[in-house]
C-alpha positions as a printed Julia matrix, in Angstrom:
511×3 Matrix{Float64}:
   0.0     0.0     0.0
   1.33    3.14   -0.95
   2.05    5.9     1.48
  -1.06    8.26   -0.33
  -2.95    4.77    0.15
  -2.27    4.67    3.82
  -2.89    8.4     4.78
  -6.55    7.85    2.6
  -7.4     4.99    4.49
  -6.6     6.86    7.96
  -8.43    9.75    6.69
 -12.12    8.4     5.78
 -12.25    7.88    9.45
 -12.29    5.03   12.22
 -16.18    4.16   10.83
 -15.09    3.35    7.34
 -14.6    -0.31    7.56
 -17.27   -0.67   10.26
 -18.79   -3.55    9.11
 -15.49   -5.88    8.86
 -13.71   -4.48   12.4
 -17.45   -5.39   13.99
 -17.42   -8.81   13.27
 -13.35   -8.92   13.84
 -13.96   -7.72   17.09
 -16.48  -10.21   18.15
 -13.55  -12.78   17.26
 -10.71  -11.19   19.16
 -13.01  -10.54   22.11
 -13.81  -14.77   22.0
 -10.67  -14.84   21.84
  -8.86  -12.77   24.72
 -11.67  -13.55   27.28
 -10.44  -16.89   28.38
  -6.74  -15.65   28.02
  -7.17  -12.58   30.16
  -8.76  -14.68   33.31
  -6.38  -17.47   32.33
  -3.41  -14.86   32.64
  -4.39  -13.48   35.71
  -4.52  -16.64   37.33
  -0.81  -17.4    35.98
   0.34  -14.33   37.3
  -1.17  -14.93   41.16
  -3.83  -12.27   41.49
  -7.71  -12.45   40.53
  -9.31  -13.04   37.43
 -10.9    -9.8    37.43
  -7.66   -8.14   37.43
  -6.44   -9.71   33.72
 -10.28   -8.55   32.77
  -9.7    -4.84   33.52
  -6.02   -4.94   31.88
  -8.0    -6.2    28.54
 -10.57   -3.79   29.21
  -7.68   -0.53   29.53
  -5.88   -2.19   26.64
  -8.96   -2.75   24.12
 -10.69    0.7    24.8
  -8.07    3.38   25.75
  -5.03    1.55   24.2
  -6.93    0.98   21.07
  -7.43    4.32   20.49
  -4.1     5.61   21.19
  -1.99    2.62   19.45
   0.91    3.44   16.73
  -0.15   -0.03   15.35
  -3.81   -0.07   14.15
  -4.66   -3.61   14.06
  -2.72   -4.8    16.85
  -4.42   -5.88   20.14
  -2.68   -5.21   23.49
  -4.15   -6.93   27.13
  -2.43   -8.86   30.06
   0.78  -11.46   28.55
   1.85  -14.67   29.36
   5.07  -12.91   28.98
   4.68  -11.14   32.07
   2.75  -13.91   33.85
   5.95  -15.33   35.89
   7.58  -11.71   36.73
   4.45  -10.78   38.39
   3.62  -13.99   39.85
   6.96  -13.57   41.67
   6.32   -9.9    42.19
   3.09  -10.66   44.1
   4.21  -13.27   45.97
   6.94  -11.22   47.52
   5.53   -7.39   48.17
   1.83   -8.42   47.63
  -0.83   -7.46   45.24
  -0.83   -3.67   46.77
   2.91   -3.59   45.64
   1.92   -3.97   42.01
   0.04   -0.76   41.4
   2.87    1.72   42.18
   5.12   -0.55   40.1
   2.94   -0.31   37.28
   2.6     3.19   37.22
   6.31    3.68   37.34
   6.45    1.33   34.15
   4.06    3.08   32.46
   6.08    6.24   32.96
   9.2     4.97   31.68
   7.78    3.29   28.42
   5.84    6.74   28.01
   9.04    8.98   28.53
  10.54    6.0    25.96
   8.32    7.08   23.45
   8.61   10.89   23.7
  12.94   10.62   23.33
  11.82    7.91   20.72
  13.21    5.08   21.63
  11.14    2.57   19.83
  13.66    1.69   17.37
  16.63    0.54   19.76
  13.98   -2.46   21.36
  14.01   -3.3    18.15
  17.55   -4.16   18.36
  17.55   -6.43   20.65
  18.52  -10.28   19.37
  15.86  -12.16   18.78
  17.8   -15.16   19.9
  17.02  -13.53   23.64
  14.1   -12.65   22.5
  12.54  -15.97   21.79
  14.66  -17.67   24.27
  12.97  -15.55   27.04
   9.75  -16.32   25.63
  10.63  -20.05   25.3
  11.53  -20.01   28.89
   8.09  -18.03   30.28
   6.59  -20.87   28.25
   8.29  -23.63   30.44
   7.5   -21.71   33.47
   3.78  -21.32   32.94
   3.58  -25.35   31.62
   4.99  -26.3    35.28
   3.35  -24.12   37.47
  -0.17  -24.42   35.66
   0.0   -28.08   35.6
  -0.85  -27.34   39.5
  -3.7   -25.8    38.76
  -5.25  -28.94   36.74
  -4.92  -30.5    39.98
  -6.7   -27.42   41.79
  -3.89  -26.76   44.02
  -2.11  -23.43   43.62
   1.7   -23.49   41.83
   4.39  -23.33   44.19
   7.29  -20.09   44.49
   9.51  -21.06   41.45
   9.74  -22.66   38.64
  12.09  -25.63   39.61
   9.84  -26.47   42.94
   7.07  -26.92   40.76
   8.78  -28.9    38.33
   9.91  -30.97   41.32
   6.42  -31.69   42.46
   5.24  -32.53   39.36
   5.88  -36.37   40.29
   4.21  -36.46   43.17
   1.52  -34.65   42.18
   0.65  -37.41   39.47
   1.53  -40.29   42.11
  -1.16  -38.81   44.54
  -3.64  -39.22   42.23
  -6.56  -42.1    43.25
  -8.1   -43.38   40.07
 -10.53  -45.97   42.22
 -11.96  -43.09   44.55
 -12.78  -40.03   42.38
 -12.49  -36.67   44.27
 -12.57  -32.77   43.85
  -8.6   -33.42   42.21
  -9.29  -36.29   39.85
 -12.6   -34.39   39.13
 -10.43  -31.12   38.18
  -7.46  -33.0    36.0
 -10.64  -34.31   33.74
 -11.91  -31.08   33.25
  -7.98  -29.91   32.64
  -7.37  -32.74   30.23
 -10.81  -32.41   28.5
  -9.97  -29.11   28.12
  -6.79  -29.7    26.28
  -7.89  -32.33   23.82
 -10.97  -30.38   23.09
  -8.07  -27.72   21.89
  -6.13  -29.67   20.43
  -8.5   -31.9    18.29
 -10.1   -28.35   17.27
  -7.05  -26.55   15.98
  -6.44  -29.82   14.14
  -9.66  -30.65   12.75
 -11.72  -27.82   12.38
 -13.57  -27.21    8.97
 -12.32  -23.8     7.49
 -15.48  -22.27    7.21
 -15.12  -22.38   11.3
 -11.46  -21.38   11.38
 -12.17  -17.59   13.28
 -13.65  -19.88   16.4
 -10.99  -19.96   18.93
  -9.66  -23.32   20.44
  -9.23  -21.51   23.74
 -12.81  -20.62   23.62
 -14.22  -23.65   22.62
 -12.9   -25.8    25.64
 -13.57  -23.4    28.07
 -17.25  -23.42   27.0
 -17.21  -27.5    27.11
 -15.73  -27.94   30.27
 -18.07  -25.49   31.81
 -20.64  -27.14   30.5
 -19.75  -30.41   31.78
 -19.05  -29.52   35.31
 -22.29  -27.66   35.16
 -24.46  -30.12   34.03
 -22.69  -32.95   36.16
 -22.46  -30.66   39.03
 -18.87  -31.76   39.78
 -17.33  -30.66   42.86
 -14.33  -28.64   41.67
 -12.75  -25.34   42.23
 -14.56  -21.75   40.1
 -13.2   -18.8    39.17
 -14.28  -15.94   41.66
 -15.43  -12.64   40.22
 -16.45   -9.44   41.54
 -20.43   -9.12   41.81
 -19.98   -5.6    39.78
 -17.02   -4.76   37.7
 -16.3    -1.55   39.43
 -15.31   -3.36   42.49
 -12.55   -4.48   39.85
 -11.14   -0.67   39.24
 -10.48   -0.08   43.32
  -8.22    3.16   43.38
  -4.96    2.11   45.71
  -4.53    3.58   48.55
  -1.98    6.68   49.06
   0.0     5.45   51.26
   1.4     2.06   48.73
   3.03    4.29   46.86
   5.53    4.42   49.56
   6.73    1.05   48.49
   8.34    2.72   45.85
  11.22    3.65   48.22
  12.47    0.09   48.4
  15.29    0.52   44.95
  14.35   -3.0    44.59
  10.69   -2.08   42.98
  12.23    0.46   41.09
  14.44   -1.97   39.28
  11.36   -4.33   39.14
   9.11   -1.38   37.62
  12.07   -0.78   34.84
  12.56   -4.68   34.29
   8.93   -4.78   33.75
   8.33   -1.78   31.59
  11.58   -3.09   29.22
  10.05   -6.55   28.77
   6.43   -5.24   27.71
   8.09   -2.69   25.47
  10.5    -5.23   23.59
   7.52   -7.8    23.62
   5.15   -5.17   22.49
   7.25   -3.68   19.47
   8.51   -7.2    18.54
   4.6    -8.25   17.92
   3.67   -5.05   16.56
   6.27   -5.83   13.89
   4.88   -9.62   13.5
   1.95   -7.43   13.21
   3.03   -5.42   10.1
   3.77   -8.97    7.92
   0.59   -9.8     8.19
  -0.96   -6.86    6.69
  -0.32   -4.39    3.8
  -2.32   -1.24    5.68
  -0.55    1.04    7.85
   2.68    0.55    9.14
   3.04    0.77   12.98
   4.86    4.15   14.31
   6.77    2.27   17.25
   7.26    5.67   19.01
   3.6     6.06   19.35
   3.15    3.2    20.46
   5.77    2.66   23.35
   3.55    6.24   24.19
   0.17    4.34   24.33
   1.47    1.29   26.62
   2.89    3.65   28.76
  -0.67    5.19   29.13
  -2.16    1.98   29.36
   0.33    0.75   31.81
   0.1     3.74   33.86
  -3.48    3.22   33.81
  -3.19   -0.62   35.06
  -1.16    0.7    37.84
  -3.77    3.27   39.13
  -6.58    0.17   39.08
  -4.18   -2.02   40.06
  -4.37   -4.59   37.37
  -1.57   -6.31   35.83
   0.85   -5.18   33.19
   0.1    -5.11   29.55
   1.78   -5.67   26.02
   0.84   -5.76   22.64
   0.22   -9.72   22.35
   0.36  -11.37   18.73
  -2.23  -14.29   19.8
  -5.13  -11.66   19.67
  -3.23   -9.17   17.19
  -3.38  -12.28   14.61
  -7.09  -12.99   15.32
  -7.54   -9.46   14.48
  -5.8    -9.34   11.52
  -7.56  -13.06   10.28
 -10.71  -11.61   11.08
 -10.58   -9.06    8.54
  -9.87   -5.93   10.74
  -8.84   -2.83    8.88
  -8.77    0.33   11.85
  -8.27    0.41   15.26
 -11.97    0.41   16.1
 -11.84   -3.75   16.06
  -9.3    -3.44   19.22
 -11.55   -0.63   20.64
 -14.78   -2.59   19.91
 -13.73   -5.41   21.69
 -13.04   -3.61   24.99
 -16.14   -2.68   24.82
 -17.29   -6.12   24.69
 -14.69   -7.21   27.37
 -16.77   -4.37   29.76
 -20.06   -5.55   28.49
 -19.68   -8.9    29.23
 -17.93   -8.53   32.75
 -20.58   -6.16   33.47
 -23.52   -7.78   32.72
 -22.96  -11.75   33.4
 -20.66  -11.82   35.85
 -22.82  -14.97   37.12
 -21.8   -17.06   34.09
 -17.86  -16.39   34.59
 -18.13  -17.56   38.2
 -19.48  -21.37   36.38
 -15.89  -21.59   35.19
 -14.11  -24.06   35.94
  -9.78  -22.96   37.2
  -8.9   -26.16   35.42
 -10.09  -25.37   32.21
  -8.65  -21.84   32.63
  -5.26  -23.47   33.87
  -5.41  -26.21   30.86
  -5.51  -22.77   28.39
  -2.31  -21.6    30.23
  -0.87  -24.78   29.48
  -1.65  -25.19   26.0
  -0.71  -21.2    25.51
   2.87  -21.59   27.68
   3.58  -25.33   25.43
   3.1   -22.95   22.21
   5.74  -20.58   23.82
   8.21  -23.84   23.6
   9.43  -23.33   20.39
  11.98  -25.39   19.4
  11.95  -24.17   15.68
  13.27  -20.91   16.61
  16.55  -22.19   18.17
  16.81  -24.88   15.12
  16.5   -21.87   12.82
  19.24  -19.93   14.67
  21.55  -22.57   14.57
  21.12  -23.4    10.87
  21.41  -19.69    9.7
  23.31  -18.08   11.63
  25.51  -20.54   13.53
  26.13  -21.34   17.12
  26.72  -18.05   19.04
  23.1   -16.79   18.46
  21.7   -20.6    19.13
  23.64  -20.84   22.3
  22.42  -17.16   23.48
  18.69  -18.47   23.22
  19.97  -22.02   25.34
  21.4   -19.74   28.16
  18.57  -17.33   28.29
  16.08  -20.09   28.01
  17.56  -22.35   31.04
  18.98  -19.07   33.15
  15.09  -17.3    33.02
  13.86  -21.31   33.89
  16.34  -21.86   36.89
  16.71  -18.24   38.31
  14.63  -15.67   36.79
  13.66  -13.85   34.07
  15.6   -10.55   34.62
  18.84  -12.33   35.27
  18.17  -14.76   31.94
  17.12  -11.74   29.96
  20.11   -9.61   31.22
  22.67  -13.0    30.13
  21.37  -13.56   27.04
  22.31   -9.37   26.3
  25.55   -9.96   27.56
  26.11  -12.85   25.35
  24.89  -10.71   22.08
  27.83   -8.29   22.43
  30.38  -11.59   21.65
  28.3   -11.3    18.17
  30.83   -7.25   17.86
  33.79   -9.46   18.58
  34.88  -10.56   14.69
  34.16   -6.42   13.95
  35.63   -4.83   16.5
  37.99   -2.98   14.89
  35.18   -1.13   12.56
  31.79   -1.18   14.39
  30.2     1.76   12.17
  27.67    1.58    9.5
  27.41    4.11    6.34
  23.76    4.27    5.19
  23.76    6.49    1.98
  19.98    7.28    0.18
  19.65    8.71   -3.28
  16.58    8.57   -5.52
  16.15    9.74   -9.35
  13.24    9.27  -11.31
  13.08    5.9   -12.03
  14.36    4.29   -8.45
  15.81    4.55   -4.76
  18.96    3.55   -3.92
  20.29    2.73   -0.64
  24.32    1.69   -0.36
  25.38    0.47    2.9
  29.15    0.77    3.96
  31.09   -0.68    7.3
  29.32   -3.01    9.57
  25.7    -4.08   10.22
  25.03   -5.04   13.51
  22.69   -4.02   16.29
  24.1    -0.97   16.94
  22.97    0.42   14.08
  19.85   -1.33   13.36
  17.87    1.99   14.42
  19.48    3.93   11.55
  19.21    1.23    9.15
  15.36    0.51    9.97
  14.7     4.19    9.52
  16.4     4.69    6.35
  14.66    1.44    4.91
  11.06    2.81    6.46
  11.18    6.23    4.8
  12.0     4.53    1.19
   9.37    5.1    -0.74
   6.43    2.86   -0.85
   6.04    1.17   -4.34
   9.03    2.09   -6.06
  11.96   -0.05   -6.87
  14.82   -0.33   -4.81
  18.56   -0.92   -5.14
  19.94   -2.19   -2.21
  23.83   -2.15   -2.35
  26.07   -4.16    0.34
  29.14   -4.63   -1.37
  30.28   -2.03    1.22
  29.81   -4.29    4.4
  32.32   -5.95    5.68
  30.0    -7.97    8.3
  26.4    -8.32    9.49
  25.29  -10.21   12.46
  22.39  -12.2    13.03
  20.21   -9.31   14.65
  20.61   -7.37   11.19
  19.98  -10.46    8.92
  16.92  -10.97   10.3
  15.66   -7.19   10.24
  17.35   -7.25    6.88
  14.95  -10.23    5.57
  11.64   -9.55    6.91
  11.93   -5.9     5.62
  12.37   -7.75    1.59
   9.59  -10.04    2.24
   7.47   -7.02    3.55
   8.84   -5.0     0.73
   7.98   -7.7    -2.16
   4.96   -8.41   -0.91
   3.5    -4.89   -1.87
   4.71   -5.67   -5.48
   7.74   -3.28   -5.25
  10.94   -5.07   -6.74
  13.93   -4.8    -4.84
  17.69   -5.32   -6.23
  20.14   -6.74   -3.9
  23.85   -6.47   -4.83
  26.21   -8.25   -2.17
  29.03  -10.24   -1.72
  27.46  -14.02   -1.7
  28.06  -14.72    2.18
  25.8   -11.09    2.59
  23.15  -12.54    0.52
  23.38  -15.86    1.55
  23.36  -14.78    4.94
  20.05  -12.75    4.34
  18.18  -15.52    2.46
  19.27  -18.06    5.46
  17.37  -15.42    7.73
  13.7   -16.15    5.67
């Protein structure tokens, strides 16, 4: 879509699609309902609480976003930093934190600093998210069983055993009871992603076995632990106290709040770009939209609700839906509200197993092996081994000190380039085509200059890309470097790359 294109479909208006971001909505709201009580539960506080973060993030979020189509609400990604948050300060705690986030990814926004979380490897990237996936697997497993997960991750993978072993097949109680709903649950999931006709493909898995374990325990009035709701949703927004906010003076929180607000920024720019190869509309402004978590972090912290991130699950049921504005994401807040609002009597029939067996199938998803696979066969083994230690370090310690590893471990990638670390970017366009000549070396450090020279090429015109100049380009870069061709060729512009064959190759291996 051509820039004219984009600023036409901005201008006829948030109403001009109506029609298509209704129904989307009504998918993505399906969709994060289950995930945002699910999430909550994960992270150690009430359901509510994950309801009122999709609520903030759908509605006020929506309408402030620098990515249209993407949806932002409470993250498994954030699910094990909070879980530990709460369990050591308490739920109070979380508010002031949250508010301090908010700040920081606002001020982030204002010096525009989107582009440099864009830099970060994706090897700790993915291996952080790979790990969060572990963690939530192992401590939801608990919840099949209706107990509640224990402080860390390894206790709860220790327990595992003896959870299973306590089971009593022959005398059926409140536990077995709650691992059938957990495990119906799953294979209703499972058997629906895999078998589902197409004409049925918007109907989420996570929905669907929600719905039929309810049903079930309702109808066979099994004796097994409910999710516990509010009787009105504005008991959900409760204003914090005055006085919490003097938590703030242990330095501890404040290295919590900045941990926090870090991880929802690089998650929520890293999905917002996911985001962008989905769709040919508007590109996502990542400055304005650090700006807009920040406000709807902020906002989380004053109801004290949990944290929030653009999250790709949703975004993508968005964009399959047929969403073209932002009033899809806005709609379904709306719905979110409704819904809490009016039936809060039907949420408190759910079952925590079935909300716990989500988590499970959600955190599994996080497990991607393919990632690491792909590192190792493109790249080589520095970036594969960066997503190995920030995978087991954020399973065995915790997330800050795996995330904070696997950074340390990127800068070995400047070792081989030492010597010449800069990066010439030179633009020139005549009449018939852009050029862009790159000169030095291509590595993270740069990434922000080289994303915003590529970004302001313009749409639908060829391109000559010419890296006979580099001398190097890390893994970081190769990536960037490929999804921005696909993206490119995708609209139908061509793009010329002259290279040196390990450049190229290198690029091509990053596909």
């Amino acid at each position: 879509m051509s820039q004219l294109a984009q600023s036409q479909t901005e201008g006829r208006g948030p109403f001009a699609h109506i029609a298509r971001d209704f129904t989307s909505s009504i998918v993505v709201f399906l969709v994060a309902m289950p995930l945002c009580m699910g999430i909550a539960i994960a992270s150690g506080v009430p359901p509510e609480k994950g309801l009122v973060t999709g609520i903030i993030g759908g509605i006020v979020v929506g309408m402030l976003a620098g990515s249209p189509l993407q949806v932002s609400g409470p993250a498994a990604g954030l699910a094990v930093i909070v879980f530990e948050f709460v369990r050591d300060y308490g739920l109070s705690a979380l508010g002031p934190v949250l508010v301090i986030a908010g700040l920081v990814q606002f001020l982030a926004g204002v010096v525009r600093m989107g582009g440099l979380f864009r830099a970060i490897s994706p090897a700790v990237v993915h291996g952080m998210l790979a790990g969060i996936g572990a963690l939530i697997v192992v401590g939801q497993f608990h919840i099949l069983f209706d107990a509640k997960p224990l402080s860390n991750g390894m206790e709860n993978l220790a327990a595992i055993p003896g959870r299973v072993l306590g089971l009593e097949p022959w005398s059926l109680r409140a536990t077995e009871f709650a691992l059938m709903i957990g495990l119906l649950t799953i294979g209703v999931m499972i058997a629906w992603e895999k078998l589902r006709p197409a004409s049925l493909n918007l109907v989420p898995a996570a929905l669907l076995g929600v719905v039929t374990a309810t049903l079930v325990a309702y109808f066979f009035q099994l004796d097994v632990a409910r999710i516990q709701v509010p009787e009105s949703i504005a008991a959900a927004f409760a204003l914090p106290d005055t006085g919490v906010f003097g938590v703030l003076a242990n330095p501890g929180l404040i290295v919590t709040a900045v941990a926090i607000a870090f991880i929802a920024s690089a998650e929520t720019l890293l999905s917002a770009a996911a985001v962008d190869r989905m769709h040919d509309g508007v590109r996502t402004d990542y400055n304005k939209e650090l700006r807009a978590q920040g406000v709807g972090n902020f906002l989380c912290g004053v109801f004290g609700a949990l944290p929030m991130t653009g999250v790709i699950v949703r975004s993508s049921a968005n964009v399959q839906a047929g969403a073209k504005t932002r009033m899809s994401t806005i709609l379904h807040g709306i719905w979110i509200l409704g819904f809490v609002a009016l039936l809060p009597w039907l949420l408190r029939e759910v079952p925590m197993a079935a909300l716990g067996a989500v988590l499970v199938v959600t955190g599994w998803k996080l497990v991607s092996l393919d990632h690491v696979r792909h590192l190792f066969q493109a790249h080589g083994l520095l970036p594969a081994a960066i997503w190995v230690v920030t995978f087991v370090l954020v399973v065995a310690t915790d997330l800050l000190t795996g995330v904070l590893a696997g950074l340390a471990m990127s800068l070995l990638e400047l070792v081989p380039y030492r010597r010449n670390l800069k990066l010439k970017v030179d633009e020139s366009h005549d009449e018939h085509e852009s050029h862009v000549a790159l000169e030095g070396t291509a590595t993270f450090l740069s990434l922000t200059k080289l994303t915003g020279a590529l970004e302001r090429l313009p749409a639908n015109r060829p391109v000559r890309l010419d890296l006979d100049g580099l001398k190097g380009m890390d893994h970081t870069t190769a990536e960037t470097m490929s999804e921005w061709l696909a993206r490119r060729r995708k609209t139908g512009a061509p793009v010329h790359v002259e290279g040196s064959e390990d450049i190229r190759r290198l690029i091509a291996a990053a596909a």
